[in-house]
mmCIF file of the C-alpha atoms, coordinates in Angstrom:
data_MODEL
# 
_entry.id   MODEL 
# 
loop_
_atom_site.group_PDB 
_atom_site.id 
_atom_site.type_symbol 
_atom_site.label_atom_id 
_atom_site.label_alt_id 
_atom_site.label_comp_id 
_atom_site.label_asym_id 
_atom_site.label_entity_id 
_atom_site.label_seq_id 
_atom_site.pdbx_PDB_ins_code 
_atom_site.Cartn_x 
_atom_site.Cartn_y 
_atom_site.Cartn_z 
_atom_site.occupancy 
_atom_site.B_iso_or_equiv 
_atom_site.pdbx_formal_charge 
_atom_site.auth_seq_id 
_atom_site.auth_comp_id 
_atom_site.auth_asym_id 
_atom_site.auth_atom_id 
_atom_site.pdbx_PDB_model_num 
ATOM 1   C CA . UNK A 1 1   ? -1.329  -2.814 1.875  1.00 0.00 ? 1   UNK A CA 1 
ATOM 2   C CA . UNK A 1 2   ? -4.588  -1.681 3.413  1.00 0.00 ? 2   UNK A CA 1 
ATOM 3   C CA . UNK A 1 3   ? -5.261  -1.213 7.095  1.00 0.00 ? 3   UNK A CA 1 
ATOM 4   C CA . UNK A 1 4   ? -8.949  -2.125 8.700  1.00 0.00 ? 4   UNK A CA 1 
ATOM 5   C CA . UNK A 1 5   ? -9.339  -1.344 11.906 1.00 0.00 ? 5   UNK A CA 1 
ATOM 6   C CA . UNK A 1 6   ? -12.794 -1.793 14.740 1.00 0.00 ? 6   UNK A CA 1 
ATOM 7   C CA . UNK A 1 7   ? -12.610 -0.163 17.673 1.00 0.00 ? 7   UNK A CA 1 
ATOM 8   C CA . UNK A 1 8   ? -15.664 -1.299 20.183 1.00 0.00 ? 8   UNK A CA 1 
ATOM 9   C CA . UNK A 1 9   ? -13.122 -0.824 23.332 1.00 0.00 ? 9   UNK A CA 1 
ATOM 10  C CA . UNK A 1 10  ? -10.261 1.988  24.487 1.00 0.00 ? 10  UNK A CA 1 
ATOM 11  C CA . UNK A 1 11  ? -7.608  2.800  23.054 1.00 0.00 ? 11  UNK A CA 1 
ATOM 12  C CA . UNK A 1 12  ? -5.617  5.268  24.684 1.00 0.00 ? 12  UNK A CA 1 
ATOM 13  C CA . UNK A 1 13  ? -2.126  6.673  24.626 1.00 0.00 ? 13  UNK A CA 1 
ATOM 14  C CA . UNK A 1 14  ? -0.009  8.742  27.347 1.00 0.00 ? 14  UNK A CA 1 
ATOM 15  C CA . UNK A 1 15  ? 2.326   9.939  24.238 1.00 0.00 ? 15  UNK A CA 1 
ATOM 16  C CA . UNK A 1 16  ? 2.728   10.067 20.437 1.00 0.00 ? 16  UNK A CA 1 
ATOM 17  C CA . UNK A 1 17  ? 0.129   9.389  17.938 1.00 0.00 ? 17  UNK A CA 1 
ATOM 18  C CA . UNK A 1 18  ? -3.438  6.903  18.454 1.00 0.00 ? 18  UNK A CA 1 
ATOM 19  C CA . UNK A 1 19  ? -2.453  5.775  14.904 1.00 0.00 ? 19  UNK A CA 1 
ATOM 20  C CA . UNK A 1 20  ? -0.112  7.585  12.461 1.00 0.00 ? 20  UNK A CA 1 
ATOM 21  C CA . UNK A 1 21  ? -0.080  6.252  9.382  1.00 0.00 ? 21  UNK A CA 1 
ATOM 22  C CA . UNK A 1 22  ? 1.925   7.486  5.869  1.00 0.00 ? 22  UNK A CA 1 
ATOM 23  C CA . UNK A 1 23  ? 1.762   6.548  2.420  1.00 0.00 ? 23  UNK A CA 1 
ATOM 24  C CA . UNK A 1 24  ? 2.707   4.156  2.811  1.00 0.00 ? 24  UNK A CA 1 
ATOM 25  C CA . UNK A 1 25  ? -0.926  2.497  3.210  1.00 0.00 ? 25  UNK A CA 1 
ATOM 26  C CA . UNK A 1 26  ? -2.940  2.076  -0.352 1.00 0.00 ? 26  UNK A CA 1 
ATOM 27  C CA . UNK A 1 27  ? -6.843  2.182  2.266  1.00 0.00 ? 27  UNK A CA 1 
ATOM 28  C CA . UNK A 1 28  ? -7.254  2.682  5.501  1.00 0.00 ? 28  UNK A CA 1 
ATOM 29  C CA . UNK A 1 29  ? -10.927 2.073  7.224  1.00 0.00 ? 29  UNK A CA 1 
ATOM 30  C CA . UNK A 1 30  ? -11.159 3.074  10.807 1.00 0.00 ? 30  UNK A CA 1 
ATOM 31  C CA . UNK A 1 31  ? -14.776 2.204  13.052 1.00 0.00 ? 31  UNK A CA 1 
ATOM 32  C CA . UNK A 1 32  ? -15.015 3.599  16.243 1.00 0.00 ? 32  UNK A CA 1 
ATOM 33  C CA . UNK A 1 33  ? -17.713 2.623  18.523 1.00 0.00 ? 33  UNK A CA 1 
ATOM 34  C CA . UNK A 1 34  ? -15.604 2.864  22.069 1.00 0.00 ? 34  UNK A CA 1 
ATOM 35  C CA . UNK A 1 35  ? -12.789 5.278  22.946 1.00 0.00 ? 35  UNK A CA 1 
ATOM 36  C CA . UNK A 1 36  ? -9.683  6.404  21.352 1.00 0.00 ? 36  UNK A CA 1 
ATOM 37  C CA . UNK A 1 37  ? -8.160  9.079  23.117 1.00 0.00 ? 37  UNK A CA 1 
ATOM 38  C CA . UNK A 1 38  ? -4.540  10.105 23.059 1.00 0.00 ? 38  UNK A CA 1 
ATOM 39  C CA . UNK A 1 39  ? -2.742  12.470 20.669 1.00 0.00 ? 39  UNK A CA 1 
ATOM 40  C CA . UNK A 1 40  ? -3.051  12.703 17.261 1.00 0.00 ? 40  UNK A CA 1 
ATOM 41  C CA . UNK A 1 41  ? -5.169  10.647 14.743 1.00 0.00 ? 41  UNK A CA 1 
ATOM 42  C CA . UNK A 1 42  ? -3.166  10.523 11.529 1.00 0.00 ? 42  UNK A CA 1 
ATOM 43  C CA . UNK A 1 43  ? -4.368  8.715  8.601  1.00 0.00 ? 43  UNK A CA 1 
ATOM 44  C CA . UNK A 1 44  ? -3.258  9.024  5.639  1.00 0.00 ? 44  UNK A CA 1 
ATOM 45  C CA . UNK A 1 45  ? -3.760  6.795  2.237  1.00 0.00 ? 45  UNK A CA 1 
ATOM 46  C CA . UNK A 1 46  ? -2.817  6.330  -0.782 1.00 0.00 ? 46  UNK A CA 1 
ATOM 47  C CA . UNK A 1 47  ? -6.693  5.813  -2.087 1.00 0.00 ? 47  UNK A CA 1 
ATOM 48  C CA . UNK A 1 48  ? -9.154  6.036  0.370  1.00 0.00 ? 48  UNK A CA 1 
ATOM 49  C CA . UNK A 1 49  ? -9.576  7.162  4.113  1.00 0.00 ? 49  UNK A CA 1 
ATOM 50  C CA . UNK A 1 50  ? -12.752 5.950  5.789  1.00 0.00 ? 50  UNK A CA 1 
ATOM 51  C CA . UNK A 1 51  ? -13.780 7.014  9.907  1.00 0.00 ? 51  UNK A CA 1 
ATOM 52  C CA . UNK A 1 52  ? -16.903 6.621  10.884 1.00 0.00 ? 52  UNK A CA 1 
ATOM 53  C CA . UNK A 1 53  ? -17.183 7.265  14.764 1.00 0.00 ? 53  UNK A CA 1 
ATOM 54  C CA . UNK A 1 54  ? -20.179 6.357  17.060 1.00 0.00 ? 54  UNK A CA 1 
ATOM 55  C CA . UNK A 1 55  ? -18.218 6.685  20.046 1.00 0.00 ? 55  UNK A CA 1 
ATOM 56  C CA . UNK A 1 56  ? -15.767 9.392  21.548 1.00 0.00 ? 56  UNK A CA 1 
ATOM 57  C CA . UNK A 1 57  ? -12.353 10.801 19.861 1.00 0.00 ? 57  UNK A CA 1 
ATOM 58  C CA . UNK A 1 58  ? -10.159 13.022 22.176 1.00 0.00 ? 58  UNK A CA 1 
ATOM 59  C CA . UNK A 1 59  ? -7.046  13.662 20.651 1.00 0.00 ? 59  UNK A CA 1 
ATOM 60  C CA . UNK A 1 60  ? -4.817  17.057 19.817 1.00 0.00 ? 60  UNK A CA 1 
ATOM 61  C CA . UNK A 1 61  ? -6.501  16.629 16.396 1.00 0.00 ? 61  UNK A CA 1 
ATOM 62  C CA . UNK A 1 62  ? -7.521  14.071 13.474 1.00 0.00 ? 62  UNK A CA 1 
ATOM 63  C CA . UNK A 1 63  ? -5.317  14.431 10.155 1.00 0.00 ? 63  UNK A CA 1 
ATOM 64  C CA . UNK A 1 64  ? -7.165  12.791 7.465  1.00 0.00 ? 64  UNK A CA 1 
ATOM 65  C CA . UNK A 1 65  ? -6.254  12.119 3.749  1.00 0.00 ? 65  UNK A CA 1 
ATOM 66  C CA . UNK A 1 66  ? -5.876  10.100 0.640  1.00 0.00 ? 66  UNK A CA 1 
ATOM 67  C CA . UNK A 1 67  ? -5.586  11.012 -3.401 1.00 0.00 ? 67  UNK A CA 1 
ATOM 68  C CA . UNK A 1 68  ? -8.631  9.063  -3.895 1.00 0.00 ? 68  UNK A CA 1 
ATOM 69  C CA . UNK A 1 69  ? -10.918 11.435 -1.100 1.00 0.00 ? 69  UNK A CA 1 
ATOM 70  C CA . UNK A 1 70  ? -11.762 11.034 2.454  1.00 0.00 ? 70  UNK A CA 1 
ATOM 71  C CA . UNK A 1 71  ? -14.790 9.900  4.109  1.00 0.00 ? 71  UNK A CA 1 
ATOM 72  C CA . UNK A 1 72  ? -15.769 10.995 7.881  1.00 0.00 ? 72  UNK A CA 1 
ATOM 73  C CA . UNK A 1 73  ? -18.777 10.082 8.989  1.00 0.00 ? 73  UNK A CA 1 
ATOM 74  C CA . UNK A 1 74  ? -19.499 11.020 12.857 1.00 0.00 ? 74  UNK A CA 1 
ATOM 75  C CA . UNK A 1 75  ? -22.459 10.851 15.072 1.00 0.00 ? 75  UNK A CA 1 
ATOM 76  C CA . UNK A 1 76  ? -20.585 10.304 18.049 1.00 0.00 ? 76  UNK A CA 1 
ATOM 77  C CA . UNK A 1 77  ? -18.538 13.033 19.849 1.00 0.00 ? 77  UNK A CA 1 
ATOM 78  C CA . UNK A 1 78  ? -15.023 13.928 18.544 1.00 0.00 ? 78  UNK A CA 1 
ATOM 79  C CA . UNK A 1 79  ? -12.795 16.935 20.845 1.00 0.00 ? 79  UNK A CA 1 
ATOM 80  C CA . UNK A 1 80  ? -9.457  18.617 20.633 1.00 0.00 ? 80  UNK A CA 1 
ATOM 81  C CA . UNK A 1 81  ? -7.253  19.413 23.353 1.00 0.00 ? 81  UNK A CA 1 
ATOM 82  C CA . UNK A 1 82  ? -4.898  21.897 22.055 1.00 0.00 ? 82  UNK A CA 1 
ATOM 83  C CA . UNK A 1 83  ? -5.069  24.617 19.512 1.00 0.00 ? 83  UNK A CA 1 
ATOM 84  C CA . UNK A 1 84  ? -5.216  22.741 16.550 1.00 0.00 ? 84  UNK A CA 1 
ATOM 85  C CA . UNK A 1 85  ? -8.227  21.593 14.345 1.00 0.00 ? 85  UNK A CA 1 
ATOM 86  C CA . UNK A 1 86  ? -10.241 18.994 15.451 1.00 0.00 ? 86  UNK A CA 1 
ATOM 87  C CA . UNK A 1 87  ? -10.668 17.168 11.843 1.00 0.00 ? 87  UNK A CA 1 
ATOM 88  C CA . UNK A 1 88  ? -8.257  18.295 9.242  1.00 0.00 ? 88  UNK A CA 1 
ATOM 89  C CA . UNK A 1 89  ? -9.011  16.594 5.727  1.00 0.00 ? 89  UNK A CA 1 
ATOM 90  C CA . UNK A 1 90  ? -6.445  16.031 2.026  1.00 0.00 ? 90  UNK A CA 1 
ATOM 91  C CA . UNK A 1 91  ? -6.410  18.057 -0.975 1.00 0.00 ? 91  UNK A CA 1 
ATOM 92  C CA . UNK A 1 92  ? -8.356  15.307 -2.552 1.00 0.00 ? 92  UNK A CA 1 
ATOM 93  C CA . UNK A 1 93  ? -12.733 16.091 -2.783 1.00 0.00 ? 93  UNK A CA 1 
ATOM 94  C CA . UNK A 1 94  ? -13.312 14.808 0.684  1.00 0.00 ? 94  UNK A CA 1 
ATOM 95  C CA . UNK A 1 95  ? -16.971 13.999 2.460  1.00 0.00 ? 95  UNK A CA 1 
ATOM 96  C CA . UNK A 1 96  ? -18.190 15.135 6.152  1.00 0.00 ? 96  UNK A CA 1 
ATOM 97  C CA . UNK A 1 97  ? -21.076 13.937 7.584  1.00 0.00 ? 97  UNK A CA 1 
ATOM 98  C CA . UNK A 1 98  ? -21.487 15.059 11.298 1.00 0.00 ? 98  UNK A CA 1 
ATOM 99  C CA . UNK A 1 99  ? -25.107 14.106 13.320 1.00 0.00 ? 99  UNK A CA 1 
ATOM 100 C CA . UNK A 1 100 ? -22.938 13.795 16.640 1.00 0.00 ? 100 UNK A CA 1 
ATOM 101 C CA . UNK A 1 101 ? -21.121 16.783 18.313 1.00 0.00 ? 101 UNK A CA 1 
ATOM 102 C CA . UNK A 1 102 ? -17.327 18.263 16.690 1.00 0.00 ? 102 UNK A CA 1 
ATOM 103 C CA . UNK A 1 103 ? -15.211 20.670 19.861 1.00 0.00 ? 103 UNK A CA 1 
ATOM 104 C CA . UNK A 1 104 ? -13.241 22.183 17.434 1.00 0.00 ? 104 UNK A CA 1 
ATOM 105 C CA . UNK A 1 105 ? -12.485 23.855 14.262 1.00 0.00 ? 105 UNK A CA 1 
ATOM 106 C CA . UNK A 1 106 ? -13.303 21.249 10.944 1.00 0.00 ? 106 UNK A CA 1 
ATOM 107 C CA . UNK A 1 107 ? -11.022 22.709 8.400  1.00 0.00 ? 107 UNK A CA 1 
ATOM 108 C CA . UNK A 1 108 ? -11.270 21.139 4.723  1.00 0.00 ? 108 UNK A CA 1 
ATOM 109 C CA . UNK A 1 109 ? -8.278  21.938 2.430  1.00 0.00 ? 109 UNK A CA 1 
ATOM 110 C CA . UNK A 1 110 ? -8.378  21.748 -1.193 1.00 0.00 ? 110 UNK A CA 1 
ATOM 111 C CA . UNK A 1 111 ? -10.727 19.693 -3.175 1.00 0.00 ? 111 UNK A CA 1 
ATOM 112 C CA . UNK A 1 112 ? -14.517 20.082 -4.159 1.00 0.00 ? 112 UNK A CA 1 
ATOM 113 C CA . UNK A 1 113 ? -15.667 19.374 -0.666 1.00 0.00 ? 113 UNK A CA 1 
ATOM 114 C CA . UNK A 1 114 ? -18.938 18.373 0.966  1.00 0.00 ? 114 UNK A CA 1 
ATOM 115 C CA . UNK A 1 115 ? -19.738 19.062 4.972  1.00 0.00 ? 115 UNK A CA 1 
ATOM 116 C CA . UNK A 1 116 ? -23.337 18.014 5.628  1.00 0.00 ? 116 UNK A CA 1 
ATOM 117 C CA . UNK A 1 117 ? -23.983 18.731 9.535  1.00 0.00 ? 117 UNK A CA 1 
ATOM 118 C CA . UNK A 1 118 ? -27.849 17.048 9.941  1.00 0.00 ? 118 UNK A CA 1 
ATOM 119 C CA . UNK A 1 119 ? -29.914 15.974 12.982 1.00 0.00 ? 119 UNK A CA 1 
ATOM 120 C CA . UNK A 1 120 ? -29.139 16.535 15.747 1.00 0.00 ? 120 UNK A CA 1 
ATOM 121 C CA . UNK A 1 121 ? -25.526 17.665 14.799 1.00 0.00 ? 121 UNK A CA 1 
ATOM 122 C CA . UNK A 1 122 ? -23.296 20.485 15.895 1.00 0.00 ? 122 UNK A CA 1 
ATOM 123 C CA . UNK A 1 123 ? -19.834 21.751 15.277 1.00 0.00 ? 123 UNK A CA 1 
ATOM 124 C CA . UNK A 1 124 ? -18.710 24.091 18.366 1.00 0.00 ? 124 UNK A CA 1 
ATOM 125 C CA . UNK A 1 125 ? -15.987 25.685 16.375 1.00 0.00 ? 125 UNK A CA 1 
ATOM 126 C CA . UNK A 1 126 ? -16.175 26.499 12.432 1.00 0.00 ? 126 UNK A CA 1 
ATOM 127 C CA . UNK A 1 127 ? -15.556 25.095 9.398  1.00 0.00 ? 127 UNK A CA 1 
ATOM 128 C CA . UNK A 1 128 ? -13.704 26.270 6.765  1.00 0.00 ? 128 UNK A CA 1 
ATOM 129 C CA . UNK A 1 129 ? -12.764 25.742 3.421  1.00 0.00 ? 129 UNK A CA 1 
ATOM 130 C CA . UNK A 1 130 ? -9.722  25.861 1.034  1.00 0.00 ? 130 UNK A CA 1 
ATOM 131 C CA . UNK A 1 131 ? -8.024  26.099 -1.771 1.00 0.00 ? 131 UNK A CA 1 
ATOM 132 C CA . UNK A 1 132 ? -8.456  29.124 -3.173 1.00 0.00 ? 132 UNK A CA 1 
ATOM 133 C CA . UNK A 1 133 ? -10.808 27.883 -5.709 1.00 0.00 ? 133 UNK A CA 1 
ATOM 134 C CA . UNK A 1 134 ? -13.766 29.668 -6.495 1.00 0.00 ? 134 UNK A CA 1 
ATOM 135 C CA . UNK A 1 135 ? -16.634 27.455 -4.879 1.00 0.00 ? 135 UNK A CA 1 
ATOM 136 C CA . UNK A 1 136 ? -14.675 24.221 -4.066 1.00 0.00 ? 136 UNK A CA 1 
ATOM 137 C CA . UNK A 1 137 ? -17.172 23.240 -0.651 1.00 0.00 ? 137 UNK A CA 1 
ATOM 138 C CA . UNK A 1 138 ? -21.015 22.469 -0.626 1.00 0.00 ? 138 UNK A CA 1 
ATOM 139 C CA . UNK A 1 139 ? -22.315 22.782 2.596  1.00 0.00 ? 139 UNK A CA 1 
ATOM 140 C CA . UNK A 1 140 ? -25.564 21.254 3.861  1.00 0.00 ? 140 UNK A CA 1 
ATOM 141 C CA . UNK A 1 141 ? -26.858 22.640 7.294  1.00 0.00 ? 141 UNK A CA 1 
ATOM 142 C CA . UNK A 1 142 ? -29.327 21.232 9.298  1.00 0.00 ? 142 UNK A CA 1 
ATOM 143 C CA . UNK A 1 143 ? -28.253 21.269 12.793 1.00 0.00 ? 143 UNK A CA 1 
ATOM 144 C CA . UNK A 1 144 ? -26.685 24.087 14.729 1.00 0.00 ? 144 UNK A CA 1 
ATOM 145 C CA . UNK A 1 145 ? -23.093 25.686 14.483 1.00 0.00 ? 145 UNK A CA 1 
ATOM 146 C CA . UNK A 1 146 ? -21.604 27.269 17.140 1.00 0.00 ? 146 UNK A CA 1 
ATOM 147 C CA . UNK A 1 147 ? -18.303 28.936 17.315 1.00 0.00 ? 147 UNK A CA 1 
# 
């Protein structure tokens, strides 16, 4: 079972997650062009993860991941409230591509991972890598990071 969702509106929520999703998903494709702001963003696949956000995400952080990798592609703005990250990808090799503005820590666990921050881009936080392996992340850098 797959799960495509477009978001051109709001979505909002007073409590629990925006969407939490499990393995219970083989893909899930999320497009943002509006508002989604609530608590956590939690998806999760079997396969594939694919965000791509034009438009604002507030929430107390974005979990994303899948065995296959993870996409995020953002030009748009995406903020924390809280103390958690504000994009946390899978231990698969997962792909970043920020031109928009990231409040918050990106932090990209295991896998061979790429960030590529171009444009006009920022990250007002910092971005880290894991896994323990001995150069697991490329990163590209082009616009400014902060943090």
């Amino acid at each position: 079972m797959s799960l495509y969702l477009t978001n051109t509106g709001r979505i909002t929520t007073d409590a629990g997650a925006i969407i939490a999703s499990n393995s219970g998903l083989d893909d899930l494709r999320l497009i943002n062009s509006g508002e989604m702001i609530g608590n956590d963003l939690y998806t999760v696949a079997e396969f594939s993860v694919y965000l791509a956000n034009s438009g604002l995400i507030q929430t107390s952080g974005i979990q994303a991941g899948s065995g296959s990798g993870t996409t995020v592609l953002n030009s748009g703005t995406i903020t924390v409230h809280g103390t958690g990250p504000a994009l946390e990808t899978g231990g698969a090799a997962d792909v970043v591509r920020n031109t928009g503005t990231i409040f918050g820590d990106v932090v990209l666990a295991a896998g061979e991972d790429l960030f590529r921050n171009a444009g006009p881009g920022s990250v007002v936080g910092t971005v880290q890598g894991g896994g323990g392996q001995r150069h697991p992340y490329r990163f590209r850098r082009r616009g400014p990071f902060r943090g």
